[in-house]
VMD Tcl script that draws the C-alpha trace (Angstrom):
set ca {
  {-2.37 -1.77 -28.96}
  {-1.29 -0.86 -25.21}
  {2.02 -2.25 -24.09}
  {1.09 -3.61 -20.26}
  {3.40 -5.37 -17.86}
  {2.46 -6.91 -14.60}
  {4.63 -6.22 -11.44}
  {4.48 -9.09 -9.05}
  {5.58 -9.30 -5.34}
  {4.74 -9.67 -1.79}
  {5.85 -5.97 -1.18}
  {5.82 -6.16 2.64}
  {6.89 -3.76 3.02}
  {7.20 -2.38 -0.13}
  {10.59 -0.26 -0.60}
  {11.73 2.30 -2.48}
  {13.40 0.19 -4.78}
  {9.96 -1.85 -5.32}
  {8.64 1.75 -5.94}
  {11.38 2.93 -8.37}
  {10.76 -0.34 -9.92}
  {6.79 0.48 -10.94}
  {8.29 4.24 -11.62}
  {10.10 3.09 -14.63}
  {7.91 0.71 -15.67}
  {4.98 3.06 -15.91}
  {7.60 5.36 -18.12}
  {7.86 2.19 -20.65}
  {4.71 0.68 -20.05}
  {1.07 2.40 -20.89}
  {-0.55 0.27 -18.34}
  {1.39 -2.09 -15.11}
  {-0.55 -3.83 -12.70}
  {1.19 -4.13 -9.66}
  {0.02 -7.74 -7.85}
  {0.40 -7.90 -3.99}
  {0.57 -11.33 -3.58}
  {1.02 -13.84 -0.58}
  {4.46 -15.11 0.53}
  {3.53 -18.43 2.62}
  {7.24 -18.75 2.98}
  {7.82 -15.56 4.83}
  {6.17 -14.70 7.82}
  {4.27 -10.97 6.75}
  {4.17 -7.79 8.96}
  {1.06 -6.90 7.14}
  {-1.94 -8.15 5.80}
  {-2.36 -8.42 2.28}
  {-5.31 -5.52 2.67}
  {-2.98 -3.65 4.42}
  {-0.30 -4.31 2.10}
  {-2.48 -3.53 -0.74}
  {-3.53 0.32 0.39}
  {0.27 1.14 0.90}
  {1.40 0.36 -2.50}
  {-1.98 2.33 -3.47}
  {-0.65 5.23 -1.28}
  {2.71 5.56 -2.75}
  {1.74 5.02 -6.66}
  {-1.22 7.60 -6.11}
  {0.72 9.89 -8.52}
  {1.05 7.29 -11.44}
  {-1.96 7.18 -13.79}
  {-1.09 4.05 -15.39}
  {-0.67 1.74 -12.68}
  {-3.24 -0.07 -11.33}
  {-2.88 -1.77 -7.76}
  {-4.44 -5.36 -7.37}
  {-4.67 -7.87 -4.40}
  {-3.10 -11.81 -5.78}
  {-4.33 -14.20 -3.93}
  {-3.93 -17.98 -5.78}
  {-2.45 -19.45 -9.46}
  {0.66 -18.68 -11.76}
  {1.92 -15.06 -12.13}
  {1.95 -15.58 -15.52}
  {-1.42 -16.70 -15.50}
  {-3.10 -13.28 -14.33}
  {-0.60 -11.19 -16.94}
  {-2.52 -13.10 -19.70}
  {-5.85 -12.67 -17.70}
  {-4.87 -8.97 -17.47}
  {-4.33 -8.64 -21.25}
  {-0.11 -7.98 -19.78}
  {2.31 -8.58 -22.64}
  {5.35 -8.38 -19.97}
  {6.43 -9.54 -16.29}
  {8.58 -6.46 -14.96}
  {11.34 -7.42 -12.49}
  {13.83 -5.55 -10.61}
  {17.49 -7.06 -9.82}
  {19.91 -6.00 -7.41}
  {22.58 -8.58 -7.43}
  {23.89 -11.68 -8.90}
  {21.56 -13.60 -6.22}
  {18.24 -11.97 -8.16}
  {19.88 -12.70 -11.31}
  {19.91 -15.63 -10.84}
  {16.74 -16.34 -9.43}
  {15.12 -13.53 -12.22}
  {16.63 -16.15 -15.23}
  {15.88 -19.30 -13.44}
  {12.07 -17.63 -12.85}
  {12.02 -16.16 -16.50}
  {12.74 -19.59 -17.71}
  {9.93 -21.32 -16.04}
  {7.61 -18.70 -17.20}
  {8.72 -19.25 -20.64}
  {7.85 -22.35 -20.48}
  {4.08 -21.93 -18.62}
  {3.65 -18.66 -21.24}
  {6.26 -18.51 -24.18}
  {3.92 -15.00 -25.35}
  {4.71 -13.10 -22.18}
  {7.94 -11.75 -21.87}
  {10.08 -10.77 -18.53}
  {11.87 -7.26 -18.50}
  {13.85 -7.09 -16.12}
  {15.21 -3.74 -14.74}
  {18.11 -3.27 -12.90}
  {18.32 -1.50 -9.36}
  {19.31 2.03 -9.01}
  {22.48 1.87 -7.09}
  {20.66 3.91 -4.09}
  {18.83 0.88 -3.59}
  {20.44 -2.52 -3.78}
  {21.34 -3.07 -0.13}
  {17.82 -2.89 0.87}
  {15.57 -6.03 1.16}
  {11.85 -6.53 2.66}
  {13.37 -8.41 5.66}
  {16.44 -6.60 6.36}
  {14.06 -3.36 6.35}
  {11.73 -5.10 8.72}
  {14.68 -6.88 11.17}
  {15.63 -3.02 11.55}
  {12.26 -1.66 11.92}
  {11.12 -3.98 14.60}
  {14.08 -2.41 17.14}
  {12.64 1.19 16.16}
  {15.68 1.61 13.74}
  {15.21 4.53 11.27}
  {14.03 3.39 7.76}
  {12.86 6.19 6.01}
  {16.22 5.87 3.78}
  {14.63 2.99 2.87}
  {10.72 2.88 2.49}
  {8.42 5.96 1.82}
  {7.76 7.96 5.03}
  {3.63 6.91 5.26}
  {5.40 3.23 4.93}
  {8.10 3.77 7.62}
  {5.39 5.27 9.49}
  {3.12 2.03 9.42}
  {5.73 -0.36 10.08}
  {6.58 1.51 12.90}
  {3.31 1.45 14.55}
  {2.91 -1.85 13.58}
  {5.71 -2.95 15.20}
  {4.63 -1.07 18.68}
  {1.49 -3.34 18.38}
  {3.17 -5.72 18.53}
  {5.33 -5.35 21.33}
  {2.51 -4.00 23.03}
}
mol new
graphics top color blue
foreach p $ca { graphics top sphere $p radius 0.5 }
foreach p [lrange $ca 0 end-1] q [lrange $ca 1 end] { graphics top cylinder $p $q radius 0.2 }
display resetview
């Protein structure tokens, strides 16, 4: 039987701690689905299809994940749909811990078969967040240190758009 985890998050943009996040996973996993879901709460540079091809850009190189588009329902929900036996996470502070457990516990509850591994951040990466990333991006502030180049590259021109 396949071991497969599913890797939920908005991802916008997606960082290189999201991506060192599916790395590892796809070293312990056979299969992870990464799900590019919808934030309501946060207001999103791009568009989930947009979204969607970048994470498919920068996992080109892993075999075993698969990149899907999450739209509506309970995370845990599509794992069992996708056959997932796991919910990776990454954590880069006590803040995400505590969220993580609080989140883990809820799943529990919605899916007590599905299990949440949670992975902690590289050190490299912990100061980095989505919106810090984009706060810097949008005043043409160098990210690259942050997000893969063809990443930086869209947010950049996204963010000329936009001031357009």
């Amino acid at each position: 039987m396949s071991k497969k985890a599913l890797y939920a998050g908005s991802f916008d943009p997606i960082t290189r701690g999201h991506l060192d996040i599916i790395q590892r996973g796809a070293r312990l996993f056979d299969q992870v689905y990464v799900a590019v879901a919808s934030n309501t709460s946060k207001q999103a540079l791009f568009s989930p299809e947009e979204k969607v091809a970048l994470v498919e850009e920068v996992t080109a190189d892993l075999a075993n994940v698969q990149v899907l588009q999450f739209t509506d329902g309970l995370t845990v929900d599509l794992a069992r749909d996708l056959g997932a036996s796991a919910l990776l996470r990454g954590i880069r502070n006590n803040t995400d811990f505590e969220y993580e457990m609080n989140m883990a516990e809820i799943n529990k509850l919605q899916a007590p078969d599905i299990e949440t591994v949670i992975l902690l951040s590289d050190a490299a990466y912990r100061a980095y967040s989505s919106s810090m990333i984009k706060e810097v991006a949008s005043f043409g502030g160098e990210v690259e240190a942050a997000v893969p180049k063809v990443v930086a590259q869209a947010m950049l021109a996204k963010y000329k758009d936009l001031n357009a």
